[in-house]
The first five atom37 places (N, CA, C, CB, O) and aatype in JSON, in Angstrom:
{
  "aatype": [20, 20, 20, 20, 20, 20, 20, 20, 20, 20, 20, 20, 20, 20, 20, 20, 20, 20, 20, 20, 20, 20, 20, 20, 20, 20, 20, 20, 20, 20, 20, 20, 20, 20, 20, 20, 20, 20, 20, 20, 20, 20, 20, 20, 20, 20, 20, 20, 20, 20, 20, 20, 20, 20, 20, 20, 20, 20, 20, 20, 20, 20, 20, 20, 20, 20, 20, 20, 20, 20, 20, 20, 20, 20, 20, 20, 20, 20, 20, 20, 20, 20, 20, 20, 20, 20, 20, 20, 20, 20, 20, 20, 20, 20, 20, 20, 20, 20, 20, 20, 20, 20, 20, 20, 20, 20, 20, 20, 20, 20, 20, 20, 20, 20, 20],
  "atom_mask": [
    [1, 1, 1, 1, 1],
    [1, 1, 1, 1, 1],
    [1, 1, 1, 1, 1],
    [1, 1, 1, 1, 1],
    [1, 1, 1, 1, 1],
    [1, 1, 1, 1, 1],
    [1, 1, 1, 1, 1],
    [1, 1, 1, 1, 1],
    [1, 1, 1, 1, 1],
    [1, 1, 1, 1, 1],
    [1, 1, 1, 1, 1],
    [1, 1, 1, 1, 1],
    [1, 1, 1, 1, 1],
    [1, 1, 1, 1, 1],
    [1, 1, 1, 1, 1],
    [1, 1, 1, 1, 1],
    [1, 1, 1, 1, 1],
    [1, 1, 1, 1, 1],
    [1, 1, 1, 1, 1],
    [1, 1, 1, 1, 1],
    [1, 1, 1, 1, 1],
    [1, 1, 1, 1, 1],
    [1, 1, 1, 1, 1],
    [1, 1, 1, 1, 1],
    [1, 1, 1, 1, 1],
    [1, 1, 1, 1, 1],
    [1, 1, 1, 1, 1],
    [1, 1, 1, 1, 1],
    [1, 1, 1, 1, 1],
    [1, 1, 1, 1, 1],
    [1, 1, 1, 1, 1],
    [1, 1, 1, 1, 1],
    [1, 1, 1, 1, 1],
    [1, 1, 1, 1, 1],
    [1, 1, 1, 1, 1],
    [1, 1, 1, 1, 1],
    [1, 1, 1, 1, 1],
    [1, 1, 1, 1, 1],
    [1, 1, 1, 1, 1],
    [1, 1, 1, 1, 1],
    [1, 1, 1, 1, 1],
    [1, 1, 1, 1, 1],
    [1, 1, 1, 1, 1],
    [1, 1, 1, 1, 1],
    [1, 1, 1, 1, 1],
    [1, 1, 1, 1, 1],
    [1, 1, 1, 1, 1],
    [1, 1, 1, 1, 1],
    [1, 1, 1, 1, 1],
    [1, 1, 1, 1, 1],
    [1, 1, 1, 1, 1],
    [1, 1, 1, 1, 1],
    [1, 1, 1, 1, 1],
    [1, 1, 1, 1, 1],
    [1, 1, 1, 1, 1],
    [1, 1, 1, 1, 1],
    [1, 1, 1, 1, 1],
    [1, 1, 1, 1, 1],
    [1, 1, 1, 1, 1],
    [1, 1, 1, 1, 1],
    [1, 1, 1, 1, 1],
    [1, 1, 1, 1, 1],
    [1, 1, 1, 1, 1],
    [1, 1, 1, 1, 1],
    [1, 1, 1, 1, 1],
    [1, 1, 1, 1, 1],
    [1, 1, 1, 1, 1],
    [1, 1, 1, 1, 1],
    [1, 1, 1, 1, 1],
    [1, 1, 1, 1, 1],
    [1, 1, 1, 1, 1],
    [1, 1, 1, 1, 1],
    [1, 1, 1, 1, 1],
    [1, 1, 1, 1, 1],
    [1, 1, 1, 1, 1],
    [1, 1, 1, 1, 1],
    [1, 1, 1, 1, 1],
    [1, 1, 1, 1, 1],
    [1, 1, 1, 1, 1],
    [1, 1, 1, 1, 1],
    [1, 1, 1, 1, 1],
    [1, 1, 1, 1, 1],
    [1, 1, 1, 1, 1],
    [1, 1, 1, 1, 1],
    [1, 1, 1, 1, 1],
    [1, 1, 1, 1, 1],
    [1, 1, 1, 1, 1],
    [1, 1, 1, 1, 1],
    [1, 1, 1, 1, 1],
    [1, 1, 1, 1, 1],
    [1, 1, 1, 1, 1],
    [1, 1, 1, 1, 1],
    [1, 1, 1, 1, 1],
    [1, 1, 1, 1, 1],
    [1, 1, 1, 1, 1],
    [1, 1, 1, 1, 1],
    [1, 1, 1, 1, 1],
    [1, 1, 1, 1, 1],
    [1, 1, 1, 1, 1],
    [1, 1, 1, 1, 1],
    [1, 1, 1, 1, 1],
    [1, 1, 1, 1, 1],
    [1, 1, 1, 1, 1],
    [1, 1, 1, 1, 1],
    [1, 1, 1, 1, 1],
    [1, 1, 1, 1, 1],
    [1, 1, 1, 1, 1],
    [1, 1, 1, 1, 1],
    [1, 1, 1, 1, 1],
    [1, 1, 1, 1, 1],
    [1, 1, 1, 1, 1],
    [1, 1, 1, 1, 1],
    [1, 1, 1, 1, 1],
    [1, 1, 1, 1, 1],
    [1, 1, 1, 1, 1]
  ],
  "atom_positions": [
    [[6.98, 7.34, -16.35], [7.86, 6.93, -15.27], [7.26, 7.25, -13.9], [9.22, 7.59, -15.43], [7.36, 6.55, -12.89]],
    [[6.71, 8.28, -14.02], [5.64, 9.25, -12.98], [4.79, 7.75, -11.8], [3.93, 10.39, -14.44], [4.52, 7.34, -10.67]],
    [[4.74, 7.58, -13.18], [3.14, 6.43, -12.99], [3.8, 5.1, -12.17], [2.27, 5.66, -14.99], [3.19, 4.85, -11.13]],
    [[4.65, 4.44, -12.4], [5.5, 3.44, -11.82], [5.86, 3.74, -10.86], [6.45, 3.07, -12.37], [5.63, 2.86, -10.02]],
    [[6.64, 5.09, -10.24], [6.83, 5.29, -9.12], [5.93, 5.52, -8.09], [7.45, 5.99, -9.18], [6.26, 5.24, -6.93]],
    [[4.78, 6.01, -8.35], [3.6, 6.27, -7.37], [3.21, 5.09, -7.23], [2.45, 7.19, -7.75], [2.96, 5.02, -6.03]],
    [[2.88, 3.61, -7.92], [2.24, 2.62, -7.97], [2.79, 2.05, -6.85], [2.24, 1.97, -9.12], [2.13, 1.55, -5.93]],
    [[4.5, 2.12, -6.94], [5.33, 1.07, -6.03], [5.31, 1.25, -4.8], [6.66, 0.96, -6.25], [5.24, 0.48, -3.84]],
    [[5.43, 3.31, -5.0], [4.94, 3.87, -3.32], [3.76, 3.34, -3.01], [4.68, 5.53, -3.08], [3.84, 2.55, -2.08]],
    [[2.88, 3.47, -3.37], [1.33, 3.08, -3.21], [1.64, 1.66, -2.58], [0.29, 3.03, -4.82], [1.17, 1.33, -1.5]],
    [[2.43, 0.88, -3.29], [2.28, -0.62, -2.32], [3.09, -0.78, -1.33], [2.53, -1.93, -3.02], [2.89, -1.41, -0.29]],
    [[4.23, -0.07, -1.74], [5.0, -0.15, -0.14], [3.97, 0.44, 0.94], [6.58, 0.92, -0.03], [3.78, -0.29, 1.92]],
    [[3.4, 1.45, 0.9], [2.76, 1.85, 2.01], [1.38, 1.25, 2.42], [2.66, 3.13, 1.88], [0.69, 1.54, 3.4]],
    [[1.11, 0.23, 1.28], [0.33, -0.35, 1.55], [0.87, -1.22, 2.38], [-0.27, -0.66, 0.67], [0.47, -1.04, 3.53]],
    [[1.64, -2.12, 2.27], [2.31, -2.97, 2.93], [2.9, -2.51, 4.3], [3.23, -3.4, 2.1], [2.9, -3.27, 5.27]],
    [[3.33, -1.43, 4.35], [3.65, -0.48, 6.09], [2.62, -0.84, 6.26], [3.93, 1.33, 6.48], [2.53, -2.05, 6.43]],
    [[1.58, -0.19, 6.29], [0.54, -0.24, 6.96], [-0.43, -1.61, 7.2], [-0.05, 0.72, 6.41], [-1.09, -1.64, 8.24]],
    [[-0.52, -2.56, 6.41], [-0.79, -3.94, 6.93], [0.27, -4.63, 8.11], [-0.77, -4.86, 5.63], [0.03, -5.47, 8.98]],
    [[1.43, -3.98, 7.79], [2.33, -4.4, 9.13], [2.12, -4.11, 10.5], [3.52, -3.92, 9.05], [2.09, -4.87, 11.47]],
    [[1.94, -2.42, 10.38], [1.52, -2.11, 11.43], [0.5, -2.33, 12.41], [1.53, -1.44, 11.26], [0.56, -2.08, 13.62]],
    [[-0.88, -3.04, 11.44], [-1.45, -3.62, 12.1], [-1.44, -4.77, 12.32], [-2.16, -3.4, 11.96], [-2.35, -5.25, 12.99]],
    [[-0.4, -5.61, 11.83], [0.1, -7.05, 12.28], [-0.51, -7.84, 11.65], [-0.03, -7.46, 13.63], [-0.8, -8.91, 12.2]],
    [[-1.0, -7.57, 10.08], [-1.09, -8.33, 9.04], [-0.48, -8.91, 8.42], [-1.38, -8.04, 8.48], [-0.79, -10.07, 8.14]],
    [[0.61, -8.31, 7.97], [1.68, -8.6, 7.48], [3.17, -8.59, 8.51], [1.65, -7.7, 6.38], [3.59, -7.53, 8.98]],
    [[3.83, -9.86, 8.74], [4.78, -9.84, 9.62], [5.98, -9.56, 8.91], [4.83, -10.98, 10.37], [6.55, -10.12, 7.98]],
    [[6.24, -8.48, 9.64], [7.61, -7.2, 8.99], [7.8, -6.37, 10.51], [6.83, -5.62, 7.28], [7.03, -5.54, 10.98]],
    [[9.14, -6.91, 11.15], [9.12, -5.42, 12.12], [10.05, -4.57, 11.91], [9.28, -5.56, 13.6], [10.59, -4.01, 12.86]],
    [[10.46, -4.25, 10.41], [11.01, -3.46, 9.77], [9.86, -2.57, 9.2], [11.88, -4.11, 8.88], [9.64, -1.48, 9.74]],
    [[9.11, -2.99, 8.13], [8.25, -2.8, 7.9], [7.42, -1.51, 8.39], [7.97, -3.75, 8.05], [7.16, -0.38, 7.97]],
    [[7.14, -2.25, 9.47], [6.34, -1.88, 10.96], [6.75, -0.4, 11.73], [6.77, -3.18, 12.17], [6.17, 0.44, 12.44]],
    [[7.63, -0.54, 11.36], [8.36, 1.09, 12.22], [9.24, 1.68, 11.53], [9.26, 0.96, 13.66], [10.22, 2.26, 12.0]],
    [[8.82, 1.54, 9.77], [9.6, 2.77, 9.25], [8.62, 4.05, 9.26], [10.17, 2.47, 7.66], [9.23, 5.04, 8.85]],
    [[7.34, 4.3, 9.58], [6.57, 5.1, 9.15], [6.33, 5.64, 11.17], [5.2, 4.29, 7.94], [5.99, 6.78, 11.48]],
    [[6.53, 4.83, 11.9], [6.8, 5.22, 13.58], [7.78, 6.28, 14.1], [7.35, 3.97, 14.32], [7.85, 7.43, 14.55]],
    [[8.6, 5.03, 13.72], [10.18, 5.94, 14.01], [10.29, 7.4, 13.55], [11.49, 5.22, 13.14], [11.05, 8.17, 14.16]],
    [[9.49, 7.86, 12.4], [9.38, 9.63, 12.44], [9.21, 10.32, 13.76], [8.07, 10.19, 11.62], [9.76, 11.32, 14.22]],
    [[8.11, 9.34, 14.32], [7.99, 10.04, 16.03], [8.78, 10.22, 17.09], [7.24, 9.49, 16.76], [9.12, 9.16, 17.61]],
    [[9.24, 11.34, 17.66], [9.73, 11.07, 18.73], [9.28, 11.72, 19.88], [10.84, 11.18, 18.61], [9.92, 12.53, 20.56]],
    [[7.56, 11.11, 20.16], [6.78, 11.2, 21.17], [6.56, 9.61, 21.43], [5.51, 12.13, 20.88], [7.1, 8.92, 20.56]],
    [[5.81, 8.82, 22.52], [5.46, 7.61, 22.46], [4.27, 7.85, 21.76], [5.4, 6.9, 23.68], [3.62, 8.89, 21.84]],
    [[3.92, 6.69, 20.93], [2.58, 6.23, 20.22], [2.04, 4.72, 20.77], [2.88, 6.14, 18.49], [2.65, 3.66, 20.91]],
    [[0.92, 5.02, 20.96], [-0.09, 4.06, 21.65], [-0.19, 3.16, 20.42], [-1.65, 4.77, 22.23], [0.23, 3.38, 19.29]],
    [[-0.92, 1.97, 20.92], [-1.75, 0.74, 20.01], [-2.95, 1.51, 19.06], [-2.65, -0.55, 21.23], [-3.31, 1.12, 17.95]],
    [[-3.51, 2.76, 19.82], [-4.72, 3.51, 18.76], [-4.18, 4.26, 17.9], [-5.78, 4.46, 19.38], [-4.67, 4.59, 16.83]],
    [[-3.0, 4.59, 18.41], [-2.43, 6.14, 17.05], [-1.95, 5.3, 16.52], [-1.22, 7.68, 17.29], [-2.5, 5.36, 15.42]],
    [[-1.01, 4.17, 16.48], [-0.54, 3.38, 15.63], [-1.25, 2.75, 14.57], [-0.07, 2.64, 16.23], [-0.87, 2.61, 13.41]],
    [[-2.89, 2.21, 15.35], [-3.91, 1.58, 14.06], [-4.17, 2.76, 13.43], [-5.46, 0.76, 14.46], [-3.68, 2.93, 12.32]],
    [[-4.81, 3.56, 13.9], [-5.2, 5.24, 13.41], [-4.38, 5.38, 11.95], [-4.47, 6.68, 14.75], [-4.89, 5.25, 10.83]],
    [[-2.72, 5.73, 12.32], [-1.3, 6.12, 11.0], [-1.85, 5.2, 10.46], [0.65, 5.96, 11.17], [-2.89, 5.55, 9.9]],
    [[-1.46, 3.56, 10.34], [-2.15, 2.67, 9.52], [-3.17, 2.97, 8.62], [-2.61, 1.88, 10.2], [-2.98, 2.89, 7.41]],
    [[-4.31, 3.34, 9.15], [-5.34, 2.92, 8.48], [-5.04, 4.57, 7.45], [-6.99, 2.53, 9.57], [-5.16, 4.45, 6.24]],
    [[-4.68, 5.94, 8.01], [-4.22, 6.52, 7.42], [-3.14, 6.39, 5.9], [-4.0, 6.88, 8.32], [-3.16, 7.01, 4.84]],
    [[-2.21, 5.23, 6.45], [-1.63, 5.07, 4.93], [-1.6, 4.47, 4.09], [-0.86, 5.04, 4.71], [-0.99, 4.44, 3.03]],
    [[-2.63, 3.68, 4.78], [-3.29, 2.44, 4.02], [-4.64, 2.97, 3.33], [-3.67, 1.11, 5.15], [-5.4, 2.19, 2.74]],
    [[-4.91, 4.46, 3.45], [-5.9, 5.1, 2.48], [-5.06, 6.02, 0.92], [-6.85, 6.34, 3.61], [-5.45, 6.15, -0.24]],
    [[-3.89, 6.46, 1.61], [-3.5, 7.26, 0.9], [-2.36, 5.79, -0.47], [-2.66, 8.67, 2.11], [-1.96, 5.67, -1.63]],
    [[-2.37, 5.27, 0.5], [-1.26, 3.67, -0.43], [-2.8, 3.67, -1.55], [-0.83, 1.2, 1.09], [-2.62, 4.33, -2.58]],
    [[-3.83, 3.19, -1.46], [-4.83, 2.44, -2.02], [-5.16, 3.87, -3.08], [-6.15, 1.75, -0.79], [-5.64, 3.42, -4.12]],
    [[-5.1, 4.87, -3.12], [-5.36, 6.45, -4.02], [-3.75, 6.13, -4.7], [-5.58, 8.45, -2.72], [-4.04, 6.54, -5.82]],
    [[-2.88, 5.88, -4.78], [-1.92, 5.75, -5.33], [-1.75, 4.48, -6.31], [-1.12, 5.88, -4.41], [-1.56, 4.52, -7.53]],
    [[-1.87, 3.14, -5.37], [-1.55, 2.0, -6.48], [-3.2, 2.06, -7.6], [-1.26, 0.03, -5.42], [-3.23, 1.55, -8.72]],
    [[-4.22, 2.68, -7.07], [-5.3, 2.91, -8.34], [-5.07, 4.0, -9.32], [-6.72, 3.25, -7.82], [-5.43, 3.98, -10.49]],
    [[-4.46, 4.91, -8.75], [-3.57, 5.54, -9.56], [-4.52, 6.87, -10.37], [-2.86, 4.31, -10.63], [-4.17, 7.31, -11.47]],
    [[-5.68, 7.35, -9.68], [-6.42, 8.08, -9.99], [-5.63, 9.45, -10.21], [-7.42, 7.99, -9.12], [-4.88, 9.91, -9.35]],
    [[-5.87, 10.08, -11.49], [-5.09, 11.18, -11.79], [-5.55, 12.29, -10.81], [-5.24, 11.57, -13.29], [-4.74, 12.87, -10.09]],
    [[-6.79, 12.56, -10.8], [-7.18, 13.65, -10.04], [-7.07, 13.54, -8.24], [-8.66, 13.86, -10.53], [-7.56, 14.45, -7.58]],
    [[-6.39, 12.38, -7.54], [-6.39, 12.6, -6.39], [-5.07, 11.83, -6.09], [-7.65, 12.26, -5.72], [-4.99, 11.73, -4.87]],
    [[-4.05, 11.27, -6.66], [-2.58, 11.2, -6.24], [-1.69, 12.49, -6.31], [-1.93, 10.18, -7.11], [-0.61, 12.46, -5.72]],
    [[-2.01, 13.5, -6.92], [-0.94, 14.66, -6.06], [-1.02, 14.88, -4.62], [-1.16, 16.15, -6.55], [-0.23, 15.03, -3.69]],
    [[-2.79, 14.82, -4.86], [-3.51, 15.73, -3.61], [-2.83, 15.1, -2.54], [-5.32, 15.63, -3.39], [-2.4, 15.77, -1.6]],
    [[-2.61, 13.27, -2.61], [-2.61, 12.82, -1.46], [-1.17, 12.89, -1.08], [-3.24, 11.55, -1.4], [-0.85, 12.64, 0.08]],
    [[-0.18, 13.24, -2.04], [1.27, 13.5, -2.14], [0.99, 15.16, -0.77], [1.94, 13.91, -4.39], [1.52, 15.17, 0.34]],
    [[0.22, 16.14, -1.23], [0.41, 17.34, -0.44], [-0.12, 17.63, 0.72], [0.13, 18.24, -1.01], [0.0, 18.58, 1.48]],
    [[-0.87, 16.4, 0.74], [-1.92, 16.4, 2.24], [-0.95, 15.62, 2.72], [-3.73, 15.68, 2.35], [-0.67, 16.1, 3.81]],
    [[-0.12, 14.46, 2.47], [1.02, 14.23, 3.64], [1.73, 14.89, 4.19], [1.8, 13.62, 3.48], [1.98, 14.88, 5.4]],
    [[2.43, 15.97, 2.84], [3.3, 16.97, 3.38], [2.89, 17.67, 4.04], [3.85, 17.63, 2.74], [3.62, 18.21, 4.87]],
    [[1.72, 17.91, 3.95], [1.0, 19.28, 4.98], [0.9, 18.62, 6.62], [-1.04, 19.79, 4.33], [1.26, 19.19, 7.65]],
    [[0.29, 17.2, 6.48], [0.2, 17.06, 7.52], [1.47, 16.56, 8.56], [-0.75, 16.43, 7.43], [1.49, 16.46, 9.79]],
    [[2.56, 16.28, 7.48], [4.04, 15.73, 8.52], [4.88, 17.24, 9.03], [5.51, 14.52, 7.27], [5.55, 17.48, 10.03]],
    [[4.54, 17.97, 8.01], [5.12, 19.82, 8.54], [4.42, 19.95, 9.58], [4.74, 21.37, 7.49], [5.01, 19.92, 10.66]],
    [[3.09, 20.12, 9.55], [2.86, 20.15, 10.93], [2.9, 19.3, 12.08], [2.0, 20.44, 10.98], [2.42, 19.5, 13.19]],
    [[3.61, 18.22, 11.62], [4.02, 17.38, 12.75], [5.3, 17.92, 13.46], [4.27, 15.95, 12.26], [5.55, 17.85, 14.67]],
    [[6.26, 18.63, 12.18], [7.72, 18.85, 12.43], [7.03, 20.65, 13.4], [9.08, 18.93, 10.43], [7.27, 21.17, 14.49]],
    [[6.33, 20.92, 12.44], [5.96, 22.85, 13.61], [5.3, 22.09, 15.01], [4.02, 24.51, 12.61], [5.43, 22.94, 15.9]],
    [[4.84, 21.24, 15.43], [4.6, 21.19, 16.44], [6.14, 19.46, 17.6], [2.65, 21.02, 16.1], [5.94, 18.8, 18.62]],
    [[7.2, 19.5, 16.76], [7.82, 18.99, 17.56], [7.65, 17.72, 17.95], [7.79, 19.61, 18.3], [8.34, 17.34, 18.91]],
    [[6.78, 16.84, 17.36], [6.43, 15.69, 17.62], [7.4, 14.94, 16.74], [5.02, 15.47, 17.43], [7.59, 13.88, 17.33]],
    [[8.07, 14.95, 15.7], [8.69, 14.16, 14.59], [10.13, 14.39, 14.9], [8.25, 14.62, 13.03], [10.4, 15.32, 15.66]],
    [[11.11, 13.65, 14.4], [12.4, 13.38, 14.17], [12.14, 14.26, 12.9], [12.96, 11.76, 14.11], [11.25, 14.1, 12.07]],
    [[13.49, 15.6, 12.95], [13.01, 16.92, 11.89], [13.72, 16.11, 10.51], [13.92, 18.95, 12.34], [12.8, 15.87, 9.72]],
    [[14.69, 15.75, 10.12], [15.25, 15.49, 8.77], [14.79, 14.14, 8.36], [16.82, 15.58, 8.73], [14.63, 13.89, 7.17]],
    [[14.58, 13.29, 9.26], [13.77, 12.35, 8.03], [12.42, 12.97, 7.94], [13.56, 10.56, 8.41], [11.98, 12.79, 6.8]],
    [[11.51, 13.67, 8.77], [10.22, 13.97, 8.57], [10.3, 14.74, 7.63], [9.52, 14.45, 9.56], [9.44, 14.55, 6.77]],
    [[11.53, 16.17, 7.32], [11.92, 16.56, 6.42], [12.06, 15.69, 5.03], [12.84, 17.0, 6.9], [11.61, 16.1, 3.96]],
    [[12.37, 15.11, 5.1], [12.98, 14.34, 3.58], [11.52, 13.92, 2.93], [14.19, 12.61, 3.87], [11.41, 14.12, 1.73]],
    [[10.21, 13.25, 3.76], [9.07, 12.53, 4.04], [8.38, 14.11, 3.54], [8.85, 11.72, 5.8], [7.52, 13.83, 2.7]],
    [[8.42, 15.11, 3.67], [7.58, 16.29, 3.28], [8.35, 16.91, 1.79], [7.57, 17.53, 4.7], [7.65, 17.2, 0.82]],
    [[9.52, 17.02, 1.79], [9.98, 17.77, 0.37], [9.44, 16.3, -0.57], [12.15, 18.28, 0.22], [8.57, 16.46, -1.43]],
    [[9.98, 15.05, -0.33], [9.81, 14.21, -1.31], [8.45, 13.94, -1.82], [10.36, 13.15, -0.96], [8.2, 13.45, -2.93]],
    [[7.2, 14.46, -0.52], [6.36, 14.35, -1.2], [5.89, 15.44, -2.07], [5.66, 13.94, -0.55], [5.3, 15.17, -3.12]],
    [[6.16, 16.94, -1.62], [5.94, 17.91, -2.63], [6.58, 17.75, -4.01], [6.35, 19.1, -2.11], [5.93, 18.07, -5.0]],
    [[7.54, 17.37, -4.1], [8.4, 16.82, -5.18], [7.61, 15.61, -6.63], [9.6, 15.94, -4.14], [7.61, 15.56, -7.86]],
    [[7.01, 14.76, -5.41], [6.01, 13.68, -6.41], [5.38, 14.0, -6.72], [5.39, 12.7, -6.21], [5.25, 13.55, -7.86]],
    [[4.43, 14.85, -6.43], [3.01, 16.05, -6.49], [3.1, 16.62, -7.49], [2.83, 17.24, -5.45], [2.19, 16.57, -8.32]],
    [[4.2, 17.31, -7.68], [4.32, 18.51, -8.14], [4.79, 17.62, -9.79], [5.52, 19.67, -7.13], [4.61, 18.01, -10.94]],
    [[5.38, 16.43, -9.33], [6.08, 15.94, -11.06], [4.68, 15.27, -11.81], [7.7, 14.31, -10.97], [4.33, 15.17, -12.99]],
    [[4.15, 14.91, -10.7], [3.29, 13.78, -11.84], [2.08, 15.35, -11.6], [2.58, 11.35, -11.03], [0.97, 14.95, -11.27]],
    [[2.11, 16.13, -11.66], [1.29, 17.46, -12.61], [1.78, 17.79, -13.3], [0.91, 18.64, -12.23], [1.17, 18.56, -14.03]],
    [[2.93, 17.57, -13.58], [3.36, 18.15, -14.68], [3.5, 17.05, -15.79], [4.62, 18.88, -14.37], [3.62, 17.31, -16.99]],
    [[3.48, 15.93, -15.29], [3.36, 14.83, -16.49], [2.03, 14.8, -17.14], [3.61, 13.34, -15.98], [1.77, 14.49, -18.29]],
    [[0.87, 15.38, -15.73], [-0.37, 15.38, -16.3], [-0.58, 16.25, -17.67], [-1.25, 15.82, -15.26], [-1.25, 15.88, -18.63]],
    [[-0.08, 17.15, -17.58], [0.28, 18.5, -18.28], [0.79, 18.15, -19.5], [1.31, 19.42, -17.54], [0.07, 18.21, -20.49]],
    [[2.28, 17.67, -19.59], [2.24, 17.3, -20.72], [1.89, 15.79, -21.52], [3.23, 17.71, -20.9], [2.27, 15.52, -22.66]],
    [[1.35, 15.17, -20.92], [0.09, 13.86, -21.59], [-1.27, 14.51, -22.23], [-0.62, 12.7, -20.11], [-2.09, 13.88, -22.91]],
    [[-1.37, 16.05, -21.84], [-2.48, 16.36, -22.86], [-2.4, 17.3, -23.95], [-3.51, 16.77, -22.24], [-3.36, 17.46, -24.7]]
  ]
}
């Protein structure tokens, strides 16, 4: 079940992130992964996040065992420190950091018991 859910994340965020760079026309899309901010973001930090989740989307829908937690805890690490330094809207950035420790942490343990 592990495996289905990371795949779908993997393409939704693939798909954020083609929006954001105005590949894909969505301006929903486009500013669900923005709107965490509540600093202004330029045209460069915006391609920048993009191309950012459009690395971590592409480690997910391939679905490599040994580097979809990682990329589950390197978000969280890096949106906490978005929330310790005040740049993020705290409870959805919140929700965006437990949920990813949460995915991380399940599909290791699915790894775990698949062997």
């Amino acid at each position: 079940m592990i495996n289905g859910i990371v795949i779908l994340n993997g393409i939704y965020d693939i798909v954020c992130s083609l929006s954001i760079l105005g590949i894909v026309d969505s301006t929903f899309l486009s500013t669900i992964h923005l709107k965490l901010f509540n600093i202004p973001t330029d045209d460069v930090c915006k391609r920048y996040l993009a191309y950012w989740i459009f690395t971590y989307g592409m480690i997910r829908v391939t679905n490599s065992s040994n580097l979809v937690p990682y990329s589950y805890y390197i978000e969280a690490i890096f949106f906490a420190n978005e929330i310790l330094n005040g740049t993020v809207h705290l409870f959805s950035t919140l929700f965006v950091v437990v949920t990813s420790i949460f995915i991380g942490i399940w599909y290791h343990i699915e790894e775990l018991n698949d062997t």
